[in-house]
ZADO-1210 file (C-alpha; in nm, 4 decimals, padded with zeros to 6 digits):
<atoms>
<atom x="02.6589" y="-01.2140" z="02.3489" code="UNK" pos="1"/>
<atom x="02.5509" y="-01.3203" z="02.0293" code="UNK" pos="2"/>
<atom x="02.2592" y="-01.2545" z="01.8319" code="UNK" pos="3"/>
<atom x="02.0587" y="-01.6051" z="01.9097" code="UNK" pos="4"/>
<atom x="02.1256" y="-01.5217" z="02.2859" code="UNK" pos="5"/>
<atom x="02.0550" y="-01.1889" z="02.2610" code="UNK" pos="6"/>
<atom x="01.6682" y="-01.2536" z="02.0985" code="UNK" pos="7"/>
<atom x="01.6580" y="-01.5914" z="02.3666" code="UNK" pos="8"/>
<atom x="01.7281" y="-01.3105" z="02.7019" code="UNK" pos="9"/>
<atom x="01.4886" y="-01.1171" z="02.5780" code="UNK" pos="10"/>
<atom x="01.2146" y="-01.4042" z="02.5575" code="UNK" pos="11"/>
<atom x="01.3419" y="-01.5056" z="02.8444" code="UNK" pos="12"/>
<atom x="01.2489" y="-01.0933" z="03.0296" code="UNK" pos="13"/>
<atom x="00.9382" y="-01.1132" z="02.8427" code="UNK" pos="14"/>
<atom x="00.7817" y="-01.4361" z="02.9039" code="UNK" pos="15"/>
<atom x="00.8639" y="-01.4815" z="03.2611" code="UNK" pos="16"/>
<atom x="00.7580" y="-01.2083" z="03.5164" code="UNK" pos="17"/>
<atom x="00.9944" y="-01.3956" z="03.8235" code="UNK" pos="18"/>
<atom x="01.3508" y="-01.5419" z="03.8069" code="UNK" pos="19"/>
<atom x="01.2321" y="-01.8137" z="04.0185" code="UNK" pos="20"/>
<atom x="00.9500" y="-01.9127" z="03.6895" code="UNK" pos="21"/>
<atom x="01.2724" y="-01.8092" z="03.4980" code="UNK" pos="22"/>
<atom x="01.4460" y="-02.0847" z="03.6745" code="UNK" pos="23"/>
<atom x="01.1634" y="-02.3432" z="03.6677" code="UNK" pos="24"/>
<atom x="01.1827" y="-02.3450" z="03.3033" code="UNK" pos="25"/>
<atom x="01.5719" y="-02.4288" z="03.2804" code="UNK" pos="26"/>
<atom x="01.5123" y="-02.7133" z="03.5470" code="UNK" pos="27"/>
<atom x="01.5287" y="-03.0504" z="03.4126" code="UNK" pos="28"/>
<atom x="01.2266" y="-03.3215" z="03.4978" code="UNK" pos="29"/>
<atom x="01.4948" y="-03.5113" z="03.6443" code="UNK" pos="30"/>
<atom x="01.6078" y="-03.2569" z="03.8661" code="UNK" pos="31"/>
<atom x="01.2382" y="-03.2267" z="04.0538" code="UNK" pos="32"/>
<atom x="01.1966" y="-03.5841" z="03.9996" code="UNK" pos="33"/>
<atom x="01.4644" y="-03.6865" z="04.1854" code="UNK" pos="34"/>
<atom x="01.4940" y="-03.4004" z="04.4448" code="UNK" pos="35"/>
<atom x="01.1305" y="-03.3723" z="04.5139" code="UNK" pos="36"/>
<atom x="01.2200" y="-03.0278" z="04.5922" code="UNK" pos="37"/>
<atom x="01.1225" y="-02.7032" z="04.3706" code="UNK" pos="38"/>
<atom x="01.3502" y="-02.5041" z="04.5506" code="UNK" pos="39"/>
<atom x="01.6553" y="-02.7161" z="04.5740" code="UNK" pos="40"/>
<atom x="01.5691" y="-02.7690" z="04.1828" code="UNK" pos="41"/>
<atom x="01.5992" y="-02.3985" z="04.1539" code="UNK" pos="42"/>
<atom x="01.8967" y="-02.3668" z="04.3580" code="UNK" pos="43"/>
<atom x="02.0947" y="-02.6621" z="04.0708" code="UNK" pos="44"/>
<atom x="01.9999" y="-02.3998" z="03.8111" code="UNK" pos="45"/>
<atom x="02.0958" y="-02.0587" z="03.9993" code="UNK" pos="46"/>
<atom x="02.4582" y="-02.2388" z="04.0927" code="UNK" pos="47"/>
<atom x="02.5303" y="-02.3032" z="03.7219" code="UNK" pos="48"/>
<atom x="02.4842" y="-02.6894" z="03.7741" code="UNK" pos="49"/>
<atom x="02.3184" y="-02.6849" z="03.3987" code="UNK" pos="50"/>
<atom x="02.5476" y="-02.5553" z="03.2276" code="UNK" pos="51"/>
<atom x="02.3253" y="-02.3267" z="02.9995" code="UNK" pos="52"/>
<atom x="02.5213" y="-02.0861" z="02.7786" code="UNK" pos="53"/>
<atom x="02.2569" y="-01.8001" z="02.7777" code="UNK" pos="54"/>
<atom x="02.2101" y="-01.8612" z="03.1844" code="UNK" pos="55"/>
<atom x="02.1547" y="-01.5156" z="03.3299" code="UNK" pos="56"/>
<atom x="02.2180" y="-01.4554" z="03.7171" code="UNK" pos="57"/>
<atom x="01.9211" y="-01.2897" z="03.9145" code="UNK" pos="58"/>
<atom x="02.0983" y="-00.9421" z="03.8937" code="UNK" pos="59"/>
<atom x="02.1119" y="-00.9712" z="03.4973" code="UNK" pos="60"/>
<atom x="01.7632" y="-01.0752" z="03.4983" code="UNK" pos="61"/>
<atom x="01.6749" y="-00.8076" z="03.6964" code="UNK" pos="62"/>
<atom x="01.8139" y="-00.5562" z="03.5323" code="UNK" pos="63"/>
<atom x="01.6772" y="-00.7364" z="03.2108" code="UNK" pos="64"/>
<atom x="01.3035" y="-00.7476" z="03.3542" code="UNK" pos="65"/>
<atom x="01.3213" y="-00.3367" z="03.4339" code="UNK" pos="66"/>
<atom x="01.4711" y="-00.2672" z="03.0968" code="UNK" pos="67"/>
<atom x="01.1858" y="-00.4600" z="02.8771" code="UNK" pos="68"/>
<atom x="00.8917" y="-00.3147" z="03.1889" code="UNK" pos="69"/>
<atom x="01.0127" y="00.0513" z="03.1188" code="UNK" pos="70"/>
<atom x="01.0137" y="-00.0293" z="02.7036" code="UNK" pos="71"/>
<atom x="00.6911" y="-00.1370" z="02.7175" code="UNK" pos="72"/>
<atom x="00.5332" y="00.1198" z="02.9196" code="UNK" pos="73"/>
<atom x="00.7560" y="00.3341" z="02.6731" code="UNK" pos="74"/>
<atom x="00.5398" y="00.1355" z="02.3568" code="UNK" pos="75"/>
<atom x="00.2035" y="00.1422" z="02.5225" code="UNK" pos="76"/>
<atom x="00.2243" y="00.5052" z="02.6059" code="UNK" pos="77"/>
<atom x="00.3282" y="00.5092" z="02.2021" code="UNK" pos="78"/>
<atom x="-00.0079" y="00.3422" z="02.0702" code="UNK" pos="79"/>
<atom x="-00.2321" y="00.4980" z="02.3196" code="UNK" pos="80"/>
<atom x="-00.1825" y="00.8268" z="02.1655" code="UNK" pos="81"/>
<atom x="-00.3532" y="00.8572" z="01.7803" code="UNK" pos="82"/>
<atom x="-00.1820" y="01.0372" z="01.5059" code="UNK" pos="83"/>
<atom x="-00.4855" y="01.2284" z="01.4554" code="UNK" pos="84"/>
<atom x="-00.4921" y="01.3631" z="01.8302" code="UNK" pos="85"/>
<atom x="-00.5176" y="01.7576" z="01.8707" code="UNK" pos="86"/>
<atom x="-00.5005" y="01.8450" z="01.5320" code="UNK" pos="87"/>
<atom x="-00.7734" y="02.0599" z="01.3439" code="UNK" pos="88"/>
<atom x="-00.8913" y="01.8441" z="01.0072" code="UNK" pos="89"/>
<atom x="-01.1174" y="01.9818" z="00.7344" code="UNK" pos="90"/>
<atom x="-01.1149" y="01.7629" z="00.4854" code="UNK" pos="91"/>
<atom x="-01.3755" y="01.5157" z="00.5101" code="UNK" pos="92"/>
<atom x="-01.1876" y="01.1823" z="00.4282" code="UNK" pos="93"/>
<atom x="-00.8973" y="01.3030" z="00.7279" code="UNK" pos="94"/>
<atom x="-01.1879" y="01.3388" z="00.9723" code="UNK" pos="95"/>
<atom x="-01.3479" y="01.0057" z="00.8315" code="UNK" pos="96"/>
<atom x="-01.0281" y="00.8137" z="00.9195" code="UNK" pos="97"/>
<atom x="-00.9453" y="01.0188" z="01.2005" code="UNK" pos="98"/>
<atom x="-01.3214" y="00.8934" z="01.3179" code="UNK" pos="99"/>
<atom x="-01.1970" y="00.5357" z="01.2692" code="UNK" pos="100"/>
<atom x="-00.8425" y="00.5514" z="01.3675" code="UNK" pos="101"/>
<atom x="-00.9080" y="00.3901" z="01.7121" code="UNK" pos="102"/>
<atom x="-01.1297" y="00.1239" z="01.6253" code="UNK" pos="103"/>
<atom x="-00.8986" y="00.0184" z="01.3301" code="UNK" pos="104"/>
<atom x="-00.5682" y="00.0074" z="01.5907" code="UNK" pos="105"/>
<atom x="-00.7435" y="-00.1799" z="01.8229" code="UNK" pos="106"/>
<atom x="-00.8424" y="-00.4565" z="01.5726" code="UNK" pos="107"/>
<atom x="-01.2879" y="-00.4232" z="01.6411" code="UNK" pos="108"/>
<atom x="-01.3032" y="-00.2996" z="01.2787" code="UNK" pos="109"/>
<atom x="-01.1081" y="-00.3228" z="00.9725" code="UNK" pos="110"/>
<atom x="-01.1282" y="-00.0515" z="00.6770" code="UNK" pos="111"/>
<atom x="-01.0421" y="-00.0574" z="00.3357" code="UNK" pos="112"/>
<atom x="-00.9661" y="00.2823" z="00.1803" code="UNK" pos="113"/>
<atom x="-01.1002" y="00.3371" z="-00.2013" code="UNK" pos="114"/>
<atom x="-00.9237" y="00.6274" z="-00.3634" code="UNK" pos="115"/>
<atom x="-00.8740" y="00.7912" z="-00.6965" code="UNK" pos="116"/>
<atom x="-00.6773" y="01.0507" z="-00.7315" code="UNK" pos="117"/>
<atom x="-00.3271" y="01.2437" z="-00.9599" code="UNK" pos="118"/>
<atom x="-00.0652" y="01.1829" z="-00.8543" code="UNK" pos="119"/>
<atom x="00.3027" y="01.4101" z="-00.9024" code="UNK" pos="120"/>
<atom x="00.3353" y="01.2375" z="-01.2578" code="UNK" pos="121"/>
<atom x="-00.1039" y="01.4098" z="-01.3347" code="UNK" pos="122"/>
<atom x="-00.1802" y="01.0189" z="-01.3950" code="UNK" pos="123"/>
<atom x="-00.4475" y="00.9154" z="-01.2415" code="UNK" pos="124"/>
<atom x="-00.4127" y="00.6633" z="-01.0035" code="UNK" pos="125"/>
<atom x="-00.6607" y="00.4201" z="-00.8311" code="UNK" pos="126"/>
<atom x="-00.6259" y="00.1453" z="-00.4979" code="UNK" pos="127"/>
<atom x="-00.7447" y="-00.0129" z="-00.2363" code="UNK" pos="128"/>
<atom x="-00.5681" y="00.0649" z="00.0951" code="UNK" pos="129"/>
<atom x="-00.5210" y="-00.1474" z="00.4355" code="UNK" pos="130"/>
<atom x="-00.6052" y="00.0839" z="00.6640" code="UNK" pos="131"/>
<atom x="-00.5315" y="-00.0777" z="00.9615" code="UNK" pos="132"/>
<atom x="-00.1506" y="-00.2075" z="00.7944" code="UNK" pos="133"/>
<atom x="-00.0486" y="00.1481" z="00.7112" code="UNK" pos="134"/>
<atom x="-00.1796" y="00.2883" z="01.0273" code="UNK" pos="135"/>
<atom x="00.1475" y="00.0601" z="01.1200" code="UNK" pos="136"/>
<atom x="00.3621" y="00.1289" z="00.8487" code="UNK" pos="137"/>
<atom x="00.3046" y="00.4405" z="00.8069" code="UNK" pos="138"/>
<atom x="00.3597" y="00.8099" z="01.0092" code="UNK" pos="139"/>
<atom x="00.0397" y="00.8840" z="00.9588" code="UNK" pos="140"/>
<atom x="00.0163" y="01.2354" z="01.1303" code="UNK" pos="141"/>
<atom x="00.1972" y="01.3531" z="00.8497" code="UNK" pos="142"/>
<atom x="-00.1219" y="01.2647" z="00.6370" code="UNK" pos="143"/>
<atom x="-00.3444" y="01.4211" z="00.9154" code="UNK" pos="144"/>
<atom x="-00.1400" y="01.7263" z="00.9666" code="UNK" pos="145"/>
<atom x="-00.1507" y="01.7663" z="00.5550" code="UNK" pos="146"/>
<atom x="00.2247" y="01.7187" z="00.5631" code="UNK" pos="147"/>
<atom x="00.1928" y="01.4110" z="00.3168" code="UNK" pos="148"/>
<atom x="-00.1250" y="01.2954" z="00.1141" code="UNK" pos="149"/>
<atom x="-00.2125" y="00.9463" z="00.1215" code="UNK" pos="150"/>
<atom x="-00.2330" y="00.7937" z="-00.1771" code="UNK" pos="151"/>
<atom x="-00.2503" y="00.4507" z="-00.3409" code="UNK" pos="152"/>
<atom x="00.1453" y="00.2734" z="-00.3854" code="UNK" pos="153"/>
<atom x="00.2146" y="-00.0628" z="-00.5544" code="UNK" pos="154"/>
<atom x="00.2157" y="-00.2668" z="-00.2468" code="UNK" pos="155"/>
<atom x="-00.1089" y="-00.2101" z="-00.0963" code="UNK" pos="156"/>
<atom x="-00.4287" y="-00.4197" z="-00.1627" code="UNK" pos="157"/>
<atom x="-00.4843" y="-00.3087" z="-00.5043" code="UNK" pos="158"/>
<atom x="-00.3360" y="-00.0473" z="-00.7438" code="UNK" pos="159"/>
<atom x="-00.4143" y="00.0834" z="-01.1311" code="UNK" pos="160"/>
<atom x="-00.2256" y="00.3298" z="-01.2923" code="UNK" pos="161"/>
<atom x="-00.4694" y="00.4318" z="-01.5637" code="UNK" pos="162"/>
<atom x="-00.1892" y="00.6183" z="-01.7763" code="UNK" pos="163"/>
<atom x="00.0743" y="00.3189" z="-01.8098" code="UNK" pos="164"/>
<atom x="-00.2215" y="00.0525" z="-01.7719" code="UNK" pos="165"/>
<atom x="-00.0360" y="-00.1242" z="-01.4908" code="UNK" pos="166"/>
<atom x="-00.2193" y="-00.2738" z="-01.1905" code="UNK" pos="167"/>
<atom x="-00.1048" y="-00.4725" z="-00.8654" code="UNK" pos="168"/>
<atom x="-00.3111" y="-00.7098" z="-00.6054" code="UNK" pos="169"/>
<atom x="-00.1521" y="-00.7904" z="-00.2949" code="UNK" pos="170"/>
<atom x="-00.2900" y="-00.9850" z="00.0058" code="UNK" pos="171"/>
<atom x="-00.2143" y="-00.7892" z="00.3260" code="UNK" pos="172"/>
<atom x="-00.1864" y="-00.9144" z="00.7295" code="UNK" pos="173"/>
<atom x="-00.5610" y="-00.8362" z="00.7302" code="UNK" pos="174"/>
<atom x="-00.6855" y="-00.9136" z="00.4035" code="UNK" pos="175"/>
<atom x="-00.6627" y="-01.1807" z="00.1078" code="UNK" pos="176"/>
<atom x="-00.7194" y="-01.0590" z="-00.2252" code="UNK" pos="177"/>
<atom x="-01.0114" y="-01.2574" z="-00.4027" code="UNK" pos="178"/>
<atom x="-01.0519" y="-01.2178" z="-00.7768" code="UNK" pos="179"/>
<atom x="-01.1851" y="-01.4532" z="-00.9395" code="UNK" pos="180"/>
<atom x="-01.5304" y="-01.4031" z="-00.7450" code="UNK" pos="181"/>
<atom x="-01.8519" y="-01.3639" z="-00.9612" code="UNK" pos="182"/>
<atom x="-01.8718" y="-01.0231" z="-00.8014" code="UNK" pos="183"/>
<atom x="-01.5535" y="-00.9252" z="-00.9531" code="UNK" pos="184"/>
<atom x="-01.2660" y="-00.8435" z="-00.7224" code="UNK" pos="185"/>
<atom x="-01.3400" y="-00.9183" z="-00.3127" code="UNK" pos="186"/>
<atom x="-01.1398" y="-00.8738" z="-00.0420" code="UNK" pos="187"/>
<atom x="-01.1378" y="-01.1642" z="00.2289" code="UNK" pos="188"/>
<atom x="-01.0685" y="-01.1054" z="00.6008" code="UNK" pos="189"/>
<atom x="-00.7956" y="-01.2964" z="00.7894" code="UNK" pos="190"/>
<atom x="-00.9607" y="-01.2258" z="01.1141" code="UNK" pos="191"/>
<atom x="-01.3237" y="-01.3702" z="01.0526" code="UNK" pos="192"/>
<atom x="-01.2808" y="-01.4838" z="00.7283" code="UNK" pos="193"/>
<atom x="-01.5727" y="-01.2962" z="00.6394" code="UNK" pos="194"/>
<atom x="-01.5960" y="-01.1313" z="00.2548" code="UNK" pos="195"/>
<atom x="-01.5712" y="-00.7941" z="00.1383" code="UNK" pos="196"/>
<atom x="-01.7132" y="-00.7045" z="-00.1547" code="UNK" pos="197"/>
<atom x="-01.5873" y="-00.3175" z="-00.3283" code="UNK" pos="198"/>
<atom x="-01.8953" y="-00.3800" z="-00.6493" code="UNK" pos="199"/>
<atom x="-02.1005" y="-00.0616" z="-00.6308" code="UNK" pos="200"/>
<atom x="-02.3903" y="-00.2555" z="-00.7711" code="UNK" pos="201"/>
<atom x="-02.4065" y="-00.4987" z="-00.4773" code="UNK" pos="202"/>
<atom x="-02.6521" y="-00.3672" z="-00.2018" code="UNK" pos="203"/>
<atom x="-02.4113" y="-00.4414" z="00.0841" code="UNK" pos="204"/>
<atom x="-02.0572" y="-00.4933" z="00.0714" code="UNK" pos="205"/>
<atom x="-02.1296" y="-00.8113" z="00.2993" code="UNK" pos="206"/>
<atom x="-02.1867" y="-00.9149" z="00.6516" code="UNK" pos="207"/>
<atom x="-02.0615" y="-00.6927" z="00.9078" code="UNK" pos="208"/>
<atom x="-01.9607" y="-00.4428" z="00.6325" code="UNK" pos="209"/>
<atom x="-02.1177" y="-00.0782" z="00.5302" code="UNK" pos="210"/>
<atom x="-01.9911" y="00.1407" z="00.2195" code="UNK" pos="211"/>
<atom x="-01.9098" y="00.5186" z="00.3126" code="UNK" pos="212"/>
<atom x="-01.8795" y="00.7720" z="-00.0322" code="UNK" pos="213"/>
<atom x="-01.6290" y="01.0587" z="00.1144" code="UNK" pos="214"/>
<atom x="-01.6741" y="01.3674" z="-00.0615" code="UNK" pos="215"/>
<atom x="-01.3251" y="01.5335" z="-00.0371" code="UNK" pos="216"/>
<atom x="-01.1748" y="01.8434" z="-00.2677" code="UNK" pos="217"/>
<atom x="-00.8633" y="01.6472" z="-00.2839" code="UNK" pos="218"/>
<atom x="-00.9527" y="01.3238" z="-00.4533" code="UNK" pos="219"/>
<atom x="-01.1505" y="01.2247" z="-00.8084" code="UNK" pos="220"/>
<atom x="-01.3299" y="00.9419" z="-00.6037" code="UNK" pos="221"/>
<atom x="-01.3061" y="00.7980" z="-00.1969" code="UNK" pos="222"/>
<atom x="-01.5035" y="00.5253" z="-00.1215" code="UNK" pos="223"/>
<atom x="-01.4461" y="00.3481" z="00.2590" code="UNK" pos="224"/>
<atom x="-01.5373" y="-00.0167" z="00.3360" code="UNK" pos="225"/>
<atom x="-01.5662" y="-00.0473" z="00.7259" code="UNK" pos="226"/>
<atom x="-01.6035" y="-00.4434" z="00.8155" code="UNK" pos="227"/>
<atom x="-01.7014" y="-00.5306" z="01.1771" code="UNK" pos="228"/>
<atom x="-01.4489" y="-00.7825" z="01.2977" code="UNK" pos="229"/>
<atom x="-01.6685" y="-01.0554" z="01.4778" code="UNK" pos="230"/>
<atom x="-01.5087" y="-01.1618" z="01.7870" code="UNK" pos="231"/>
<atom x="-01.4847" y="-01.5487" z="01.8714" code="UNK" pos="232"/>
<atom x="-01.6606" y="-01.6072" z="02.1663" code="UNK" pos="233"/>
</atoms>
């Protein structure tokens, strides 16, 4: 089987819960036009009448159907459990994302991590972090279990090395990076389309969105920006 009908079977498993739907969708309008009959229709497809390459028989797509049902009961059981689950956390900016782990993998909020911080090189380093992105990217039980320590990289939102004077913007599956606003740099939400704002002089850093200052021993600076997606009702 080739690739193409490879990625087509398994659309086919995952978009259609019976063979007989499976079938439906393989039937020509002719065929139920001129047979007035859904189940002789069916029966044209199931005999090989149509002459479809990537046809599967009902055993195949039965055996395809368990397959993808046990891999996604497999995946759920994946993303129900968070990286931050049973694990003792002391530093305040672990238990502030631990805190909002759920909420950001279920989509209901969105936070942007602030940090500053040395990295292995002792430059100091500064960014704005996806939360919700990495929490997808990333094995982040490492960073709860204080295996790994998060820290800004040249592909997230924003990032400033201050010892080689290089800095990075990139626009994220959440977020679109905004800087030519007259409150300096802003971060715009895909989702609501709502703005962010990161200026410490501004009151709020918009609708929907508070400011958090994390005090933690292992950072120079830890700002988050939590922004309440609104649902469309």
């Amino acid at each position: 089987m080739s690739s193409d009908e490879h990625l087509q079977t398994v659309n086919a498993v995952a978009h259609f819960e019976t063979y007989e739907a499976y079938l439906d969708s393989i039937a020509s309008w002719q065929d139920m036009f001129y047979l007035e009959d859904q189940t002789l229709a069916r029966a044209i497809v199931e005999l090989g009448y149509r002459g479809t390459a990537e046809f599967m028989k009902r055993h195949e797509f039965a055996e395809r159907r368990r397959e993808f049902e046990a891999s996604k009961v497999s995946r759920d059981s994946r993303e129900d459990r968070l990286a931050s689950d049973g694990l003792e956390l002391e530093d305040p900016l672990l238990l502030a994302l631990a805190e909002r782990e759920a909420v950001n993998r279920d989509g209901r909020v969105a936070t942007i991590i602030f940090l500053r911080s040395l990295n292995e090189r002792n430059q100091e380093i500064s960014g704005y972090v996806d939360y919700a992105q990495r929490l997808r990217s990333d094995a982040f039980r490492e960073y709860f279990s204080g295996e790994a320590r998060l820290m800004p990289r040249v592909n997230d939102l924003a990032y400033f090395n201050w010892k080689t004077q290089s800095s990075r913007c990139n626009n994220t599956v959440n977020w679109t990076v905004l800087s030519e606003s007259v409150h300096g740099m802003v971060f715009k939400s895909r989702r609501d389309r709502k703005v962010v704002s990161v200026d410490p002089r501004t009151e709020t850093p918009g609708d929907s969105s508070t400011r958090t200052l994390v005090q933690s021993p292992n950072y120079t600076q830890v700002v988050l920006y939590d922004h309440i997606i609104r649902q469309k009702i």
